[in-house]
N, C-alpha and C positions, 0 to 999 in steps of 0.2 A: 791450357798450357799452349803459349805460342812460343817459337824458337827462330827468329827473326831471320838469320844467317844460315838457316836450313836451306836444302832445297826444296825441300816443300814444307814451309812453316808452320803450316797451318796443320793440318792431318796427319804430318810426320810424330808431330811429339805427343802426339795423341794417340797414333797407335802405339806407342813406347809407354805410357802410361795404360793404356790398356792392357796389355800382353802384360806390364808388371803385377797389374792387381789382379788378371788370371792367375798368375803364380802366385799369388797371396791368399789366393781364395782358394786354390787349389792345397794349397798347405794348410789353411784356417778346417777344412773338409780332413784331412789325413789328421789333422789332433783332435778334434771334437767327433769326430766318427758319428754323424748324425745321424735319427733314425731312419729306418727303412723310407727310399723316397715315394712319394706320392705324385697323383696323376702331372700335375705340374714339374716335375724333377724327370720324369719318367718320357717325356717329352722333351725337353730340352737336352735328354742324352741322347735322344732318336736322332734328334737334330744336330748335334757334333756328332752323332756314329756317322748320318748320312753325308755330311761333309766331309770326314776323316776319308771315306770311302769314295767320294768323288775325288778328291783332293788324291790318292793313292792310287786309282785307278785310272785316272785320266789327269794328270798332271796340267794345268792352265798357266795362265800369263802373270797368277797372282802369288803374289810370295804365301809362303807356308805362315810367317807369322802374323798374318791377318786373323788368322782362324782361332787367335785370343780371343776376338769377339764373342767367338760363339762359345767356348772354354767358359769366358766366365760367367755368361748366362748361365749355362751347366752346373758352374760351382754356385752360382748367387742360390741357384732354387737348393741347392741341397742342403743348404745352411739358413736357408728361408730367414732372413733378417728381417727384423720394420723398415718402412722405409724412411730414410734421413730428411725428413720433411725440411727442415732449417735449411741444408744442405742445400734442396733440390734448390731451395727459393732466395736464396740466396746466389746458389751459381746463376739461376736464370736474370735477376737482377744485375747481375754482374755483366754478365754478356748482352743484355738489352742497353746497358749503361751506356758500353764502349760504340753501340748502334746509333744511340743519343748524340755521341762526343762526333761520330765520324757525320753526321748530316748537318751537324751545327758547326764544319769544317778543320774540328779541331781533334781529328784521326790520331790517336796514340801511336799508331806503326805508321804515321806516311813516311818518315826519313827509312825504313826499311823493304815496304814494300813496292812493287809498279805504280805507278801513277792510276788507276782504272777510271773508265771512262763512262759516261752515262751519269743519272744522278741516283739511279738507284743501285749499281753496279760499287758504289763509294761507299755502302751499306756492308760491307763485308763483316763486322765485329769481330771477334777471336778464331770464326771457322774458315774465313777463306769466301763464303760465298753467299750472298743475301738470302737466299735460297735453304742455304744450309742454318741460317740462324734462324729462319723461322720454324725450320724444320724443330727445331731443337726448344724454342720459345712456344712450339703449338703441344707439346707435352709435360715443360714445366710451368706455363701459368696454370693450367686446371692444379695442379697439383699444390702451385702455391695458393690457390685460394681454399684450397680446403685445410691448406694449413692455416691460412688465416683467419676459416672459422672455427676450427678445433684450438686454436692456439688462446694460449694465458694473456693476461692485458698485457705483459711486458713484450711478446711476440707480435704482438695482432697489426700496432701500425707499421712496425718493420715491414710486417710478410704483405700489407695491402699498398705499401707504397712500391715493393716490387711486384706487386700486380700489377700497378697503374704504369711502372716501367717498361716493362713487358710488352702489355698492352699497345699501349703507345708505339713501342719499336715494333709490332706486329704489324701494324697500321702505314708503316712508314716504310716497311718491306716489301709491300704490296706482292703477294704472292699468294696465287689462287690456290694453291696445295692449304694454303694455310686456312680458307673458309672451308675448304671438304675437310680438315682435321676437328676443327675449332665444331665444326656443324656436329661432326661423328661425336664427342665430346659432351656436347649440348642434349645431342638426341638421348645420350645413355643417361645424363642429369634426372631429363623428367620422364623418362619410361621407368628409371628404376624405382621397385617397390618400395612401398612406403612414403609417409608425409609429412616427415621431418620438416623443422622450420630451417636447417641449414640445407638441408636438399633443394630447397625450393630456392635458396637464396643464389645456392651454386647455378641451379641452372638460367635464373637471372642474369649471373653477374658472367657465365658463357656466351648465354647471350648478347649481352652489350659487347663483351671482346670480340663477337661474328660481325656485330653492324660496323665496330671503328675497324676491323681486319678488311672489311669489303669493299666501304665505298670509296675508300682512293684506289679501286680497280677500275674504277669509270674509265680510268685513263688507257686502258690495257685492254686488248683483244680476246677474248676468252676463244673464239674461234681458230684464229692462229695456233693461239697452243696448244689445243685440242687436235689440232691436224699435223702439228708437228709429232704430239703424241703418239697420233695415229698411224703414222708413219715409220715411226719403231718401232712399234708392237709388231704392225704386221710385214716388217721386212724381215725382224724376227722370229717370228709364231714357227711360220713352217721349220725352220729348224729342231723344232723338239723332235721330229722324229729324229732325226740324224743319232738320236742317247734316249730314246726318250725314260730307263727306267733309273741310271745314275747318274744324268748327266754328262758333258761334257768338261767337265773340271772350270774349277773358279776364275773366273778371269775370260768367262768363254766370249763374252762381247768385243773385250778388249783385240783377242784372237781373230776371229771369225767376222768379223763386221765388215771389214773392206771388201771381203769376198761376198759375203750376202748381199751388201749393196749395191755390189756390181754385178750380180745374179738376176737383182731387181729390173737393173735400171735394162740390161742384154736382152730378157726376155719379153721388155716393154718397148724399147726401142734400137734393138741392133747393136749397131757400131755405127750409129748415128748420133754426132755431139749435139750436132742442130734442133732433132725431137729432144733431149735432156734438156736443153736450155728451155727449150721454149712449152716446159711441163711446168703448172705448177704447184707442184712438189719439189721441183731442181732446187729450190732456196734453201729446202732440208739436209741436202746431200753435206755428208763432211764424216772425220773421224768421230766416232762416239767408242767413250768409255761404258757405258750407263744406257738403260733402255728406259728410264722413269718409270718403270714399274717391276718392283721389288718381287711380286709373285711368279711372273714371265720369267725375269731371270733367273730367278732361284729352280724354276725349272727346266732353265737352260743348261744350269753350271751344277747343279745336285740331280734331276730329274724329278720323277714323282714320287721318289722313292722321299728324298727332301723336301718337297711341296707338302706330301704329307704330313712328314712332322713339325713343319714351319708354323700349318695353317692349327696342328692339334698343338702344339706350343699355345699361340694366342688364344685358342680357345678353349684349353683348362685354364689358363692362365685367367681370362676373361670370367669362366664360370666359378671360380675360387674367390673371386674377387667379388663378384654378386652376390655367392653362399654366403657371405661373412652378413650380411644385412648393415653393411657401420658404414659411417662418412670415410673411414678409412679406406675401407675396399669399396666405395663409389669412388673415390678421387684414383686410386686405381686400374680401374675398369675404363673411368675418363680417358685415362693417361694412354692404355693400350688401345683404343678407339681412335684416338686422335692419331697415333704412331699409323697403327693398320692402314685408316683411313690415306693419310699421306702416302702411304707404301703402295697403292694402285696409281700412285702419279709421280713419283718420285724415286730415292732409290737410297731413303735411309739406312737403311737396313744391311748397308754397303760401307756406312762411314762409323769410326769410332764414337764420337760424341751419342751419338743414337743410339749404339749398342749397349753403352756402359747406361742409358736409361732403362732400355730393356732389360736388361741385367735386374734393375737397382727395382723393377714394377714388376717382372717372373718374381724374384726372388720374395720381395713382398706379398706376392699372390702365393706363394709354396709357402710361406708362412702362414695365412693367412686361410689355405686349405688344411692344413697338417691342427687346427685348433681344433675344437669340439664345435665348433659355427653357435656359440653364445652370440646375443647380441651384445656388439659390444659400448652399446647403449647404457646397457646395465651395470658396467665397470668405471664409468666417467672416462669414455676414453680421450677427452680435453686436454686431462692435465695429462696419461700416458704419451699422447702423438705430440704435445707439446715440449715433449722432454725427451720423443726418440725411443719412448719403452713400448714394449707389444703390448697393448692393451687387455 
C-alpha cells in the first residue's frame, strides 16, 4: 500500500495496515481460542512482553503503535496458519514489477514523489528505498520458488515468472545485504536433511539468484560500507550499559545518537573541528535513525532481556521449520535465514513490510511445530501448499 499525499507514503500506510491486521488477528485468537501455545508462540509472547516493558518503562522517541509489528507476530504464532504461498509470490512479483517499471524510466509515482537522484536511488518500488525492496524481495523469492515446485501446472509458470521478476529486480538493486541473505538461504537449501529432487533444485535455483544478485556489485565498494557499518555499531555498543537488562525504550537511536556521536567524536579529538575533518571517518558523521543491525539495537531499545527472546523467537521458529522434514518447512527456514541474515546489516526488523513477513514464516513455523512432525511427503503436500491448505 502506497498513500502518495502522505507524509510519509511509503511506511505510513503500511504501518496502518499492520496494526489493523494485529487487530484482526488478535480477534481471529479471542474466537478460536487456540490450543495451548507452543515453543514458537511462547517466544514471540516473550518478545511483545519485553517490548511492552521497554516500551512502559523507558518510554522512546517511537510511537506506541509501531509495536503492532510485534502484536501480530504474537497473534500469527497462536493461530499457526499455512503460509499464503500465492500470496507471498505474488506480492513479491508485484513490488519487483514496479522496480522493473522505475529503471526502465517509467516510475508509477514520479508525479508524486521527489525527484531522487543516483540511478540506483530511482529504484525505490512501493517501499520508499532500494534497500528496503530487496530487503523484502531477499525473503519472498525463496519462498516463491518453492511455491513453484510444490505448485499445480496451473500455478507453476505464474509463480516462476515472478521468480524471474524478483530476480532480476534483485540484481538491479544491487545491495550487498541482499547476497549475505540470498547466501543464508542457499546455505539452509543444501545442509538441510534429505535428497529430495526439489531440494536440490531449490538450492540451485538460490543459487543462480546469489550470482545475478552479486555481480553488478563490482561496481560498489564493499569496504566503504563495511566501515560505515562499522562505525555505528561501535559508536553505539558502549551504550548498552547505560539499560543494559530493559533497555532504553524504542526509538533509542533516534534519541540518543547526536549525543553519542559527539561523545565519540570529544573524546577522539577535543573541540577541535580541524582533527574531525580531516578523520577519515568524518564522512560518516550525520543524523541516524537506524544502526543497520537489527540485534545491537534491539539491545539498545529492549535490552537483553529482548535480545533474548528475539534471537529464541528465530530460533524455534527456525527449529519447527526443520522438524517438519517437507519442502514447506525448507522454504520456511529459507525465508527466516535470509531475514536473520539481512538483520546483522540492516534493520528490517524496524520496518512494517518485514514484520508482516515475519509474522506470516513464525506463524507458519507454530503451525508447522504444533503437527505431529509426519513427513509431509507422505500427504502429497503439492496439491495442499498449492491450494493454501496445511498439508
Amino acid at each position: 500500500m502506497v498513500w502518495p499525499w502522505a507524509a510519509s507514503p511509503f511506511s505510513g500506510p503500511k504501518w496502518v495496515l499492520t496494526s489493523a491486521g494485529a487487530a484482526a488477528l488478535c480477534v481471529g485468537v479471542l474466537v478460536r481460542r487456540p490450543r495451548k501455545p507452543g515453543p514458537v508462540a511462547l517466544a514471540a509472547l516473550a518478545t511483545l512482553a519485553a517490548a511492552l516493558l521497554s516500551w512502559l518503562f523507558a518510554p522512546g522517541a517511537t510511537a506506541g503503535w509501531t509495536l503492532g509489528g510485534i502484536v501480530l507476530v504474537a497473534a500469527a504464532t497462536l493461530l499457526g496458519p499455512p503460509l499464503p504461498w500465492r500470496a507471498v509470490g505474488a506480492a513479491g512479483g508485484l513490488a519487483a514489477a514496479v522496480v522493473l517499471l522505475q529503471a526502465l524510466g517509467l516510475d508509477p509515482f514520479a508525479r508524486f514523489v521527489p525527484e531522487a537522484e543516483g540511478r540506483r536511488l530511482v529504484l525505490y518500488g512501493t517501499l520508499g528505498n532500494p534497500d528496503f525492496v530487496a530487503s523484502v524481495l531477499g525473503v519472498t523469492a525463496p519462498l516463491t520458488l518453492v511455491a513453484a515446485l510444490r505448485a499445480r501446472r496451473g500455478w507453476t509458470r505464474p509463480a516462476l515468472l515472478s521468480v524471474a521478476i524478483q530476480v532480476l529486480a534483485l540484481g538491479l538493486l544491487r545491495s550487498f545485504a541482499t547476497v549475505l541473505a540470498l547466501g543464508a538461504a542457499a546455505a539452509v537449501a543444501v545442509l538441510f536433511p534429505g535428497s529430495g529432487r526439489e531440494r536440490r533444485w531449490l538450492a540451485l535455483a538460490l543459487g543462480a539468484a546469489l550470482v545475478v544478485a552479486a555481480l553488478p556489485l563490482a561496481g560498489r565498494s564493499p569496504g566503504s560500507v563495511l566501515r560505515g557499518r562499522w562505525y555505528l555499531v561501535s559508536t553505539a555498543a558502549p551504550h548498552v550499559a547505560d539499560a543494559p537488562w530493559l533497555g532504553q525504550g524504542p526509538g533509542t537511536v533516534v534519541r540518543h545518537w547526536p549525543a553519542w556521536e559527539l561523545e565519540r567524536w570529544r573524546s577522539r579529538c577535543g573541540v577541535d573541528p580541524a582533527c574531525v575533518a580531516a578523520h577519515p571517518e568524518a564522512r560518516f558523521t550525520g543524523v541516524q535513525d537506524h544502526l543497520h543491525d537489527d540485534w545491537l539495537e534491539t539491545l539498545l531499545d529492549a535490552g537483553i532481556v529482548g535480545l533474548v527472546a528475539l534471537l529464541t523467537l528465530f530460533g524455534t521458529a527456525f527449529a519447527a521449520a526443520l522438524r517438519a522434514r517437507s519442502l514447506e518447512g525448507l522454504g520456511v527456514a529459507c525465508g527466516l535465514a535470509a531475514l536473520a541474515a539481512r538483520a546483522t546489516v540492516d534493520f528490517p526488523l524496524q520496518r512494517p513490510a518485514d514484520l508482516v513477513l515475519l509474522a506470516v514464516l513464525c506463524g507458519a513455523a507454530s503451525g508447522l511445530g504444533r503437527r505431529d512432525f509426519v513427513d509431509a511427503r507422505d500427504t502429497n503436500p503439492g496439491d495442499s501448499m498449492a491450494e493454501g491448505r496445511v498439508p
